[in-house]
PDB file with SEQRES, HELIX, SHEET and CRYST1 records, atoms N, CA, C and O in Angstrom:
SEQRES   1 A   34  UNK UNK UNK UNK UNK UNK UNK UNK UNK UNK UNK UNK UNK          
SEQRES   2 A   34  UNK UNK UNK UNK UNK UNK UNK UNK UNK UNK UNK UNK UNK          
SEQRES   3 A   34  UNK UNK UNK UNK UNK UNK UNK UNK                              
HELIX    1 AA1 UNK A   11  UNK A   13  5                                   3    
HELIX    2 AA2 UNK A   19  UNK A   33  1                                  15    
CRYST1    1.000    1.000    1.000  90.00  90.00  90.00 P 1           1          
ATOM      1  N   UNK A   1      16.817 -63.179  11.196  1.00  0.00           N  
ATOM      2  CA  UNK A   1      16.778 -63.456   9.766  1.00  0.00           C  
ATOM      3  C   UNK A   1      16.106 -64.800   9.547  1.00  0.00           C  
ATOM      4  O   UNK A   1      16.503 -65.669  10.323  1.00  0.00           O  
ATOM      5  N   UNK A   2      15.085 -65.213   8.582  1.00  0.00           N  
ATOM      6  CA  UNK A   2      14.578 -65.901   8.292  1.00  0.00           C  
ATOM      7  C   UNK A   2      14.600 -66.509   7.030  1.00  0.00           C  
ATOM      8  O   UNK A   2      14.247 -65.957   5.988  1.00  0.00           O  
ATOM      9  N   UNK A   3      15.218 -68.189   7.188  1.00  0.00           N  
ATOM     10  CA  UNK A   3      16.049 -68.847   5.736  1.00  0.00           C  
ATOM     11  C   UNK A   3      14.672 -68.697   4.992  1.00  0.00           C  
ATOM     12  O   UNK A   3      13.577 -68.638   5.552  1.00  0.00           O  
ATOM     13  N   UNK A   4      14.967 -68.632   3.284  1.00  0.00           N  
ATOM     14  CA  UNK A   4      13.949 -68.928   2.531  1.00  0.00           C  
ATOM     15  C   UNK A   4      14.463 -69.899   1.838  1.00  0.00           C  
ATOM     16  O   UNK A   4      15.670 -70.111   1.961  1.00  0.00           O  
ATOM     17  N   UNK A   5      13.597 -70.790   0.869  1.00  0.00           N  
ATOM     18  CA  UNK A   5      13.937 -71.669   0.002  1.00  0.00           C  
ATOM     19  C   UNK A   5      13.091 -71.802  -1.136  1.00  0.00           C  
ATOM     20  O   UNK A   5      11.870 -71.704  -1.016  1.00  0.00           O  
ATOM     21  N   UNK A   6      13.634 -72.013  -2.213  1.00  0.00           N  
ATOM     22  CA  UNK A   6      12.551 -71.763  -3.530  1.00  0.00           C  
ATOM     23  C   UNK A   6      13.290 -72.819  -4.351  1.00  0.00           C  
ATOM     24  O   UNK A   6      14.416 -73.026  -4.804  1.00  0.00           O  
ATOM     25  N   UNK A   7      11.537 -73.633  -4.294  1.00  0.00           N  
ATOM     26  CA  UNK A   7      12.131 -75.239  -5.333  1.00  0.00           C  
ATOM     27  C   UNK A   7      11.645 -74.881  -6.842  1.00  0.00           C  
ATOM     28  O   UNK A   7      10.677 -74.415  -7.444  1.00  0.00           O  
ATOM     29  N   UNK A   8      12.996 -75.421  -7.066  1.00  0.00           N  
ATOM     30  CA  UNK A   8      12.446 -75.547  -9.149  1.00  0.00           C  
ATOM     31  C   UNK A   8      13.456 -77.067  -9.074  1.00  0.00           C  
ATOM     32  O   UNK A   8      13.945 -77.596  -8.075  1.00  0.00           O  
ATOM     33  N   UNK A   9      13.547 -77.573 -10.788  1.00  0.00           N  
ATOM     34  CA  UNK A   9      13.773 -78.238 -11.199  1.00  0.00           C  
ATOM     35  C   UNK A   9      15.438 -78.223 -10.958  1.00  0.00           C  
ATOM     36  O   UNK A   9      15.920 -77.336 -10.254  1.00  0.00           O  
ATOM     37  N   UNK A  10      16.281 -79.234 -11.570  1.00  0.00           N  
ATOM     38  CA  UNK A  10      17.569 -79.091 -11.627  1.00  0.00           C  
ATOM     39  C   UNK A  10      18.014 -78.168 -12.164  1.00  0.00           C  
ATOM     40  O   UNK A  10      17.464 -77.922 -13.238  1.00  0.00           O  
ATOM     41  N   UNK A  11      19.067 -77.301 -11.785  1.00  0.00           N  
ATOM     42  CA  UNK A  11      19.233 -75.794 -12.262  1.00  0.00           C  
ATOM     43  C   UNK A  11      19.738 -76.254 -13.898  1.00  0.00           C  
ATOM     44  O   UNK A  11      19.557 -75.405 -14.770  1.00  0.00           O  
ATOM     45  N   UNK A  12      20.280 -77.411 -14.245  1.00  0.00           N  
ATOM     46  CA  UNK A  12      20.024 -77.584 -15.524  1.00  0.00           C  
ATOM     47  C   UNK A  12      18.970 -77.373 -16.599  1.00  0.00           C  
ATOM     48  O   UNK A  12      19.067 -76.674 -17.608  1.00  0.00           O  
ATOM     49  N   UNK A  13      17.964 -78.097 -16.197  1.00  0.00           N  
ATOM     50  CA  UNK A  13      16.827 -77.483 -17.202  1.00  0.00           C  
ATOM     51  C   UNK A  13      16.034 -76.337 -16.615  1.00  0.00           C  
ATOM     52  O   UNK A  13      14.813 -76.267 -16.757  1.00  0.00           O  
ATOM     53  N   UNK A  14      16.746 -75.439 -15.955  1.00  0.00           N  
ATOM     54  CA  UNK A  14      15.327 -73.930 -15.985  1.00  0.00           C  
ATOM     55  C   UNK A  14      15.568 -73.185 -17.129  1.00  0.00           C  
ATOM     56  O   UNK A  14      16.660 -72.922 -17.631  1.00  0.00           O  
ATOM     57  N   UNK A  15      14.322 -72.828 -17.544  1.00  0.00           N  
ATOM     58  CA  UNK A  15      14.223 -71.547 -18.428  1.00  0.00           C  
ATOM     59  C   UNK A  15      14.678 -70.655 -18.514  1.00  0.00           C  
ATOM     60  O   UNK A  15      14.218 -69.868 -17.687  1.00  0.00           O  
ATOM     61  N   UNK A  16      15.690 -70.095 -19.329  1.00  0.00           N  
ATOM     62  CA  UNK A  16      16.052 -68.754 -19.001  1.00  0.00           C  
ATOM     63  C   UNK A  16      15.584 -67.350 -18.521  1.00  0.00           C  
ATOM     64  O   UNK A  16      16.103 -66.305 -18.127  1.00  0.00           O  
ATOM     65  N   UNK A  17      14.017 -67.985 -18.812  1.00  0.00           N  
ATOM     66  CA  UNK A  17      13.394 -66.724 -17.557  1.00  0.00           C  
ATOM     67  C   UNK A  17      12.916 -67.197 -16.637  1.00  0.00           C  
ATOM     68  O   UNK A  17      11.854 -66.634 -16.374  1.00  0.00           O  
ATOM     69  N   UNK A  18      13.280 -68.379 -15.636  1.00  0.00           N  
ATOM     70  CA  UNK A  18      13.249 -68.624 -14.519  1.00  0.00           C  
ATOM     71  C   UNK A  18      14.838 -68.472 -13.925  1.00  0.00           C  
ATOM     72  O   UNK A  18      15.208 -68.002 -12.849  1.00  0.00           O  
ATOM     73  N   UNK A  19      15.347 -68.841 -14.638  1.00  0.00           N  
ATOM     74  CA  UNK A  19      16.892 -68.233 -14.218  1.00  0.00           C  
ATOM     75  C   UNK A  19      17.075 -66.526 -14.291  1.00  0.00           C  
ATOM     76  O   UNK A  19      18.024 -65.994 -13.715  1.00  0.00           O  
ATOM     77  N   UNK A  20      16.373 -65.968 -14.827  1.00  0.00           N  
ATOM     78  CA  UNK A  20      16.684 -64.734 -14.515  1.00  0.00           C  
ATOM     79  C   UNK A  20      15.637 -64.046 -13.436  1.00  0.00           C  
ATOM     80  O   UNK A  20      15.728 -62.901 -12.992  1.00  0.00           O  
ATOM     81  N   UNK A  21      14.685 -64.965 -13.142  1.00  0.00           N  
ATOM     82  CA  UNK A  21      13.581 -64.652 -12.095  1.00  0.00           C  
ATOM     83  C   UNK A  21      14.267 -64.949 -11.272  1.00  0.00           C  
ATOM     84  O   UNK A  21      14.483 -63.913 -10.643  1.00  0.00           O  
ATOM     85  N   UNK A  22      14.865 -65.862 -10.770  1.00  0.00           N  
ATOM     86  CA  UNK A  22      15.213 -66.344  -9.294  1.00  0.00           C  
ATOM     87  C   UNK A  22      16.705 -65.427  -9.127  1.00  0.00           C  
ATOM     88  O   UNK A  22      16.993 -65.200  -7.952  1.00  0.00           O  
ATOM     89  N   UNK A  23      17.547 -64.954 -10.031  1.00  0.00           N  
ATOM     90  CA  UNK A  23      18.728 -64.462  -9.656  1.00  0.00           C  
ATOM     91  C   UNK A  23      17.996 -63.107  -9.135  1.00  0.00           C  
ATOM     92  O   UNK A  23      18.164 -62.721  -7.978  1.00  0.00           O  
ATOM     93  N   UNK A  24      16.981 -62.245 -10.278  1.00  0.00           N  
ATOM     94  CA  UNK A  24      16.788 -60.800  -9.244  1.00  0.00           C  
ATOM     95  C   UNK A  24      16.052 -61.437  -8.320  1.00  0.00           C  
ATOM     96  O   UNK A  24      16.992 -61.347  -7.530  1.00  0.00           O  
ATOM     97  N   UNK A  25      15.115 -62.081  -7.597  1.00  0.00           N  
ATOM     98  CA  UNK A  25      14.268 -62.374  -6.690  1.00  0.00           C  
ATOM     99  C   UNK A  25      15.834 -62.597  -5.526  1.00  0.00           C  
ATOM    100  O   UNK A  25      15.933 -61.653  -4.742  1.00  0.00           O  
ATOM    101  N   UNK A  26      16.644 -63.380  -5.418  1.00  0.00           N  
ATOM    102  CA  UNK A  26      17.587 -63.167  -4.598  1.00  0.00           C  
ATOM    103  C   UNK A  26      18.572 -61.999  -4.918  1.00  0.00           C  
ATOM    104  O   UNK A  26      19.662 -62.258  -4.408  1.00  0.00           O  
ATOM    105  N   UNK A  27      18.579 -61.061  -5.439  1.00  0.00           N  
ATOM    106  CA  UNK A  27      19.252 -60.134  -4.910  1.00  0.00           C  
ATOM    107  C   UNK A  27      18.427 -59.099  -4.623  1.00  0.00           C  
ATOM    108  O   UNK A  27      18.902 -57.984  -4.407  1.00  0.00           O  
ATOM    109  N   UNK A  28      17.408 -59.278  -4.592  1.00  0.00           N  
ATOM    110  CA  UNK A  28      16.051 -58.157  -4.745  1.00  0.00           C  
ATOM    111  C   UNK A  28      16.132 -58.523  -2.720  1.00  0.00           C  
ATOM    112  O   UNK A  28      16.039 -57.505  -2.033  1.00  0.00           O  
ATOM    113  N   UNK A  29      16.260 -59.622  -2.095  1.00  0.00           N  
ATOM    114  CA  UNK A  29      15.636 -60.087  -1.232  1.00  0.00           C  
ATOM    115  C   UNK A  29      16.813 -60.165  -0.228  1.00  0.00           C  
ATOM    116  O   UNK A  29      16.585 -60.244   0.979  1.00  0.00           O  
ATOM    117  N   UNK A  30      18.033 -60.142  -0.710  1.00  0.00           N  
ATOM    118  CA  UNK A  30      19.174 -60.168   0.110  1.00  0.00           C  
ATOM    119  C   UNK A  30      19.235 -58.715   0.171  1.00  0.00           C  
ATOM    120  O   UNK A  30      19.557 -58.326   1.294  1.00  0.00           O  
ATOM    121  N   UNK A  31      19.061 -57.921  -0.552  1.00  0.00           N  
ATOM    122  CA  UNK A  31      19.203 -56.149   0.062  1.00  0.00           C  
ATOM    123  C   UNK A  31      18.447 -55.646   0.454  1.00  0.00           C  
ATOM    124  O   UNK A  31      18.693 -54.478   0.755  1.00  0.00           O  
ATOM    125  N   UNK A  32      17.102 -56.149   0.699  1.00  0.00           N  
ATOM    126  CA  UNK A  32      15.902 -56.222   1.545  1.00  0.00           C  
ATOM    127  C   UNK A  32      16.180 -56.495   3.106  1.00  0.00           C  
ATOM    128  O   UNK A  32      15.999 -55.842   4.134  1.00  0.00           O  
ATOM    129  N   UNK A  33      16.782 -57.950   2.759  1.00  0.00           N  
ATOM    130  CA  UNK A  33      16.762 -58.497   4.219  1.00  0.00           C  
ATOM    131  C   UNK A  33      17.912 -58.480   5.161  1.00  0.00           C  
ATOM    132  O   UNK A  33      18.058 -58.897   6.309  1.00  0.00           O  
ATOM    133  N   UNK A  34      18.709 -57.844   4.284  1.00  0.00           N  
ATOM    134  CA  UNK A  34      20.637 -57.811   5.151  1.00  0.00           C  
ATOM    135  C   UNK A  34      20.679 -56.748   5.575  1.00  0.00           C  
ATOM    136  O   UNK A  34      21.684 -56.359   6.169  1.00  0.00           O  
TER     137      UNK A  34                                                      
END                                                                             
């Protein structure tokens, strides 16, 4: 298994469609990769 990491800003100021990008992108990627 190979860690990933994905930089944004303080999870305080993301966009609500970067907050909803990065939540499916990790669950899209954890049932991919588990």
């Amino acid at each position: 298994l190979m860690p990933m990491t994905l930089l944004y800003p303080h999870r305080q100021h993301l966009s609500r469609r970067l907050q909803v990008f990065t939540d499916w992108l990790e669950t899209l990627l954890k049932d991919k990769l588990l």
